[in-house]
N, C-alpha and C positions, 0 to 999 in steps of 0.2 A: 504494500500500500504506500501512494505516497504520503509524505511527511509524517511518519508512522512512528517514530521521537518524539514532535513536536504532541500529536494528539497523547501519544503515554503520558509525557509531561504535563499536559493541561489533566487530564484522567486522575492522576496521582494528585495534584493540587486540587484538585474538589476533592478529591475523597479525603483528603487531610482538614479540608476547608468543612466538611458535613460530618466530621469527627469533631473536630473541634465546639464547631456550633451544637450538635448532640450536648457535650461535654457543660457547655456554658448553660443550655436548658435545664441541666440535670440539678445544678447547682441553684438555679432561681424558683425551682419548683419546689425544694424542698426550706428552703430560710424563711418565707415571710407569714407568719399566720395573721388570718382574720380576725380584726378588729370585731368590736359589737356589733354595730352594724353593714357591715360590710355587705357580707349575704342580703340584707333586705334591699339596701340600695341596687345590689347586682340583678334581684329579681323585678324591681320597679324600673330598672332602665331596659330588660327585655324586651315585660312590656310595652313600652314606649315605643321600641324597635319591630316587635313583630308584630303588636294588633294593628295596628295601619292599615300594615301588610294584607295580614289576615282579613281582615274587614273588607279589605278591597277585593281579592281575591273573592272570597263569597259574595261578595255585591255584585260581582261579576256573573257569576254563576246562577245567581239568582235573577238579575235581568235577562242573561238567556236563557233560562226557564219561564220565566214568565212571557218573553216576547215567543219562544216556539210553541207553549202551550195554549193562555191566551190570546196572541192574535194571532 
């Protein structure tokens, strides 16, 4: 293949590069514990995030229910 160095080289540098970031996740995932409220605020901005969503999505579904049953 050509440049068949060059691609091992880049190959070897991510894989060092998705070790190391592995590495840095492992470490942030276990130091920080939840405050009091922490959990309720993480649950109230969900919220916020996916009923929208949701609401629209079945608003959606429900006008085309309605408009192919109805008219």
């Amino acid at each position: 293949m050509l440049f068949q160095k060059k691609v091992n080289r880049a190959l070897d540098k991510l894989h060092k590069e998705s070790e190391a970031a592995r590495q840095d996740i492992d470490l942030q995932e276990e130091g920080i514990p939840l405050e009091k409220n922490d959990f309720l605020a993480m649950v109230i901005s969900a919220f916020l995030v996916f009923l929208p969503t949701a609401l629209l999505v079945l608003g959606g579904i429900a006008l085309i229910g309605y408009l192919f049953f109805i008219h």
